[in-house]
N, C-alpha and C positions, 0 to 999 in steps of 0.2 A: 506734433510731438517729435522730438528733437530724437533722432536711430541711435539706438542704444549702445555704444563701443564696447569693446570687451579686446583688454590686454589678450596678449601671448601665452601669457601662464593659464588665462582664464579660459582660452579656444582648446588648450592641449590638456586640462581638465575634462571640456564637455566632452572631447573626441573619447578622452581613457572611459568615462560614462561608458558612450555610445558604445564603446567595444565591449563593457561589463555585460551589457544590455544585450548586443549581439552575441555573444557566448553564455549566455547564461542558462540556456539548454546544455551546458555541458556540469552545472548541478548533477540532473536529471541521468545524464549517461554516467557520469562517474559510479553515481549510488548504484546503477542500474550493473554495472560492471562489479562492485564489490559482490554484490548477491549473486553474480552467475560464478564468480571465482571461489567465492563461498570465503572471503575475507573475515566476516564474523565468527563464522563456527572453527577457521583457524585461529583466530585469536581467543579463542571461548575454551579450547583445546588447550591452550597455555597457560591456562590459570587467569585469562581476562586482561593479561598484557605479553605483548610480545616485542621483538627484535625483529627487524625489515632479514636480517638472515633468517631469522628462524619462520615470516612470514614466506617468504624465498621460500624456501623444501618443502614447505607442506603445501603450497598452491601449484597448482596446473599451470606456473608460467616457466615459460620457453629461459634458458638461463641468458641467451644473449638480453632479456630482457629487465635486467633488475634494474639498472636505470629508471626503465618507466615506471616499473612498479614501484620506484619509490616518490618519483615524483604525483601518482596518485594517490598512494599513499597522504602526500603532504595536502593533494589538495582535499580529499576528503577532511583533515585534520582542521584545514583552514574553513570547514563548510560545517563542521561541528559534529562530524558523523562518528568520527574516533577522537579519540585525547592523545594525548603527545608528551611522554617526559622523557628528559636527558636523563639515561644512566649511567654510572659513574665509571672513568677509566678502568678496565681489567690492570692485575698487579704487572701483567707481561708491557705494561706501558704503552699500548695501543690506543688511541683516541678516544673517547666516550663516545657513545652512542644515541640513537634515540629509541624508545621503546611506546609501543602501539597500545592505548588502552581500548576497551570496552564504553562506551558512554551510555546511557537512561536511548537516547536513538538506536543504537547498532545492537544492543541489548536485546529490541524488537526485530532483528532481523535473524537472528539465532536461530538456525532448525533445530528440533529436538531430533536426540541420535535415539539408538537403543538403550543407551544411558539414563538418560532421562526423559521419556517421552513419557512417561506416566507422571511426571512432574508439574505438569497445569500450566507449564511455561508456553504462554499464547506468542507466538511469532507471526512477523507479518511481509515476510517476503513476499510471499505467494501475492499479496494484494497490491504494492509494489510494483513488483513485475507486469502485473495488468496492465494499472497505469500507466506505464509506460511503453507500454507494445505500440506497435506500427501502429495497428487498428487505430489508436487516438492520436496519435502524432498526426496520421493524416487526414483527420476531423479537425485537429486545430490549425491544417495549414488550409483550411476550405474556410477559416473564417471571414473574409474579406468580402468571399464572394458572395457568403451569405448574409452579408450585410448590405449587399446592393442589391438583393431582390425583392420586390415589392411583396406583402402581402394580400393575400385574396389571388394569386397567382398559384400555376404548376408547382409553384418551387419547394424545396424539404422544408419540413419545420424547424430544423435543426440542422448547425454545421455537418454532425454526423452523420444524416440520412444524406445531407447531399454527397459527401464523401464517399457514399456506401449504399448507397440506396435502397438502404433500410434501416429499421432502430434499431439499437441497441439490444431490443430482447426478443428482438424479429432476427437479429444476426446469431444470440446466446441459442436462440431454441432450433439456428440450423443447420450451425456450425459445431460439430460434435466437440474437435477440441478446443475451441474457443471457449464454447459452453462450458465445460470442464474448470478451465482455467477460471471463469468468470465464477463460476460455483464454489471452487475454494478460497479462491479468493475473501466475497462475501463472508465465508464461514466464519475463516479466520481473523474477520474483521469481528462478526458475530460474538465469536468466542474473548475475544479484547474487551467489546461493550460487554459484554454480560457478566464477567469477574468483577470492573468498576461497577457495575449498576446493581451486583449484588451487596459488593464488599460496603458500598459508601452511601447507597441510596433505597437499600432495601423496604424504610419505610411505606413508599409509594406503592405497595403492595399490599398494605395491610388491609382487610377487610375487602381483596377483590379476591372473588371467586370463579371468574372467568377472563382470558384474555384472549385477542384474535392478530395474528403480527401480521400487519398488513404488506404483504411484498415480498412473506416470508423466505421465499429461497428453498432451501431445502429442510428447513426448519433448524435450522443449526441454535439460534436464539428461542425459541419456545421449545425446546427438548429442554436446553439448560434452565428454560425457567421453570418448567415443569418439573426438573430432577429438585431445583433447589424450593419448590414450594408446592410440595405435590397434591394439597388441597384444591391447588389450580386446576382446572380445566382449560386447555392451552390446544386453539385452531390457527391454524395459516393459512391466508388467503393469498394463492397464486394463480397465473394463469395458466391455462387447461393442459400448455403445454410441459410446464414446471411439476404438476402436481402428476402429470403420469408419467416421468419419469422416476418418481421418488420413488424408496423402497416403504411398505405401509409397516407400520407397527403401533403400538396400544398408547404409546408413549403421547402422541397429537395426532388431531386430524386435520387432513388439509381438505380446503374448502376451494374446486377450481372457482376462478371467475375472474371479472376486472371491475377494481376498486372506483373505475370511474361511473361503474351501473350501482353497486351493493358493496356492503362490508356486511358480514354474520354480524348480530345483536348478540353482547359480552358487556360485563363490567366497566371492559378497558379496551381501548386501540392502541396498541401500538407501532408507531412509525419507526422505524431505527434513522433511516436517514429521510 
């Protein structure tokens, strides 16, 4: 087979690729940067659009710095995290500007203040932020290695136990703040699923009189499903070390154990993820 040529224009395409490729963990840091600056609830503060000045004064950045913050600005805008409209020249004849929307994305990133926290407004920074912490950055930089280790061997079962030399919920139950973080996280994701799976799918409940949420967490999704169908009977099965942390109330009960010996006997299982 005759080696495949490739123009000039056609190499300094592949390279521009390769570099999209090679930067493209700076997605992951921008968004991760808007959430610690708190970019959303500045813009949620203004009526859901704003001005890069008027983002300027209300964030915690340094003034030599409004350059960059506008240039993050843009690239979130080009990453679809915020919207972007030109607004029109002031009458003093100064240049138009551009002004920061809110979008259906960054919407979910919104803390609820004191203003509306009783407002059912599910936000998901918290979850987010997890995803992105060190802790998995450097589980997914152990990938390589754990692809050349043979099975039936020492080695972790997972990128992250070898990163870490232990799982995931071996690290949650004994790492106090980690645990924390990982626990609201879940919640908040909990509280997301459980509005959609009431508001759009509520059928799937008809006629069940018991449910068991396997992996429950701190039972953030069988509380809401027990408030919203309180004919349920609604347990959570966690392990030993999940369930004595919890605080007990009448609301569910949690059931220690691991899913891979028993699940309690209910109507329903359910999985979240």
């Amino acid at each position: 087979m005759a080696p495949m040529t490739s123009t000039g224009d056609d190499l300094m395409q592949a390279e521009a690729e390769l570099w999209c490729h090679a930067f493209g963990y700076l997605k992951s840091i921008a968004l991760q940067c808007a959430i610690k600056l708190g970019i959303p609830n500045a813009i949620h503060r203004c009526g859901g659009a704003a001005s890069l000045s008027e983002l300027h004064a209300a964030l915690p950045v340094a003034a030599s710095k409004g350059p960059c913050l506008s240039r993050l600005m843009r690239f979130l805008t080009a990453s679809g995290v915020f919207g972007e409209e030109e607004t029109p020249a002031p009458a003093d004849g100064d240049a138009a500007g551009s002004c920061y929307r809110l979008t259906a994305v960054s919407r979910l990133l919104v803390v609820p203040d004191d203003d509306n926290a009783g407002s059912g407004h599910t936000c998901l920074s918290q979850l987010i932020r997890l995803t992105m912490s060190p802790f998995h950055f450097k589980a997914c930089q152990s990938l390589a290695e754990w692809l050349q280790e043979e099975d039936g061997t020492e080695a972790e079962t997972t990128p992250l136990t070898m990163a870490h030399g232990a799982s995931l919920y071996d690290i949650v139950g004994g790492d106090v703040e980690f645990g924390s973080c990982f626990n609201e996280a879940m919640g908040s994701d909990s509280r997301f699923v459980a509005e959609i799976l009431f508001r759009d799918c509520g059928e799937v409940f008809t006629g069940v009189t018991s449910l068991v949420d396997v992996g429950g967490g701190d039972g953030t999704m069988a509380r809401a499903i027990a408030k919203a169908f309180p004919h349920m009977r609604c347990s959570v099965l966690e392990l030993p070390h999940v369930t004595e942390a919890v605080p007990v109330d009448d609301t569910v009960e949690f059931v220690p154990g691991d899913m891979m010996e028993f699940v309690p006997p209910a109507d329903a299982v359910l999985l979240k993820v």
